[in-house]
N, C-alpha and C positions, 0 to 999 in steps of 0.2 A: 779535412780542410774544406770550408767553404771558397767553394766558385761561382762570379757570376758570368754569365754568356748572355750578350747582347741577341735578343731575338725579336722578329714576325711576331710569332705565337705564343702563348701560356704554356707550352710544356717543349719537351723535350726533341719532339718530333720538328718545331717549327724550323725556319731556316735560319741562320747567323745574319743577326741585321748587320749591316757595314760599316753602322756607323756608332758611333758611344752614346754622345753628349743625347742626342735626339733619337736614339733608338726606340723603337714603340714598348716592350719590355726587357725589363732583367727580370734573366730566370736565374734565382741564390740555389745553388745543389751542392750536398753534401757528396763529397768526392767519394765516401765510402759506402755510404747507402744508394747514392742518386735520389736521393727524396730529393724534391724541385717543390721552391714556390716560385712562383710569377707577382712580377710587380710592375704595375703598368708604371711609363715612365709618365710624368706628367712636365715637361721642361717650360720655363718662362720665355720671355722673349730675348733675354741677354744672358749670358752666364751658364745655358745649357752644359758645358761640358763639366763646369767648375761644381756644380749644384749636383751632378749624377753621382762626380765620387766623391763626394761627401755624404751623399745615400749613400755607396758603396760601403765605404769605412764606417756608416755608422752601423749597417747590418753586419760589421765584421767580414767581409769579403777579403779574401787574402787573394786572392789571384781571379784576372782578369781575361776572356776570350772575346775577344771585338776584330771586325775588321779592320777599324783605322780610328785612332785618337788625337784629336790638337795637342798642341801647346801648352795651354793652359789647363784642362782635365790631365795628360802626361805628370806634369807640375803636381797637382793633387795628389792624383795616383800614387807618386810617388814618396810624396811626404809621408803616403797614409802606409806605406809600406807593401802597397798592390804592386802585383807582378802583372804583366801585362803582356799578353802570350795574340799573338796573328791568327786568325781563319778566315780565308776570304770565302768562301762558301761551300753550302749542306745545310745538314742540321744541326741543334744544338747536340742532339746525342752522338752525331760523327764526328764533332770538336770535339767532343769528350774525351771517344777512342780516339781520337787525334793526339790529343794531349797524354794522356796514359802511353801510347807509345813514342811518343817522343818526335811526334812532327810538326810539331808547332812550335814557328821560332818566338821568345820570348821577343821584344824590343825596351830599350831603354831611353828610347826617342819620341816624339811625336811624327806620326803617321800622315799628317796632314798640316800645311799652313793655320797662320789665324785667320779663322772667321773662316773655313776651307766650306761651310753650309754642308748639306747632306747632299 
């Protein structure tokens, strides 16, 4: 399964950024290998959230590790068929083992108001 985890850093060690739409990267990692790319986020001035999971989806990301999502990325995410799973902090490799055992709760909500900023 591809995952991505909103992060600080380019690998695996960085820390879970908190937020989605404006996160500085998504690291895509292969749930069975953990091979990780990094992909800096690059967001516009409006639409940030809506414009990430549409990256998302189109890198094929089936499930999603962020600390908090609006509205409108929620709305996306879920069209696109991403699962969208809570880490409020660590690393992206401790959401990892977080998720393999089962402590991360998915949500089916958005996490945050509209326009909630980072």
């Amino acid at each position: 399964m591809k995952i991505c985890i909103t992060a600080r850093g380019k690998d695996l060690e960085a820390l879970v950024d908190p937020v989605f739409g404006r996160a500085r990267f998504f690291l895509f990692v292969d749930s069975e290998t953990r091979e990780t790319e990094a992909v800096e986020n690059a967001p516009g001035a409006h639409g940030a959230g809506v414009q990430a999971a549409q990256l998302l989806a189109d890198r094929g990301a089936e499930l999603l590790i962020t600390g908090n999502v609006g509205p409108n990325a929620q709305r996306g995410l879920a069209a696109s068929g991403i699962k969208v799973y809570l880490s409020r902090e660590g690393t992206a490799a401790g959401a990892l083992d977080d998720l393999d055992a089962g402590r991360l709760a998915e949500t089916l909500a958005p996490t945050r108001p509209q326009h909630g900023g980072s």
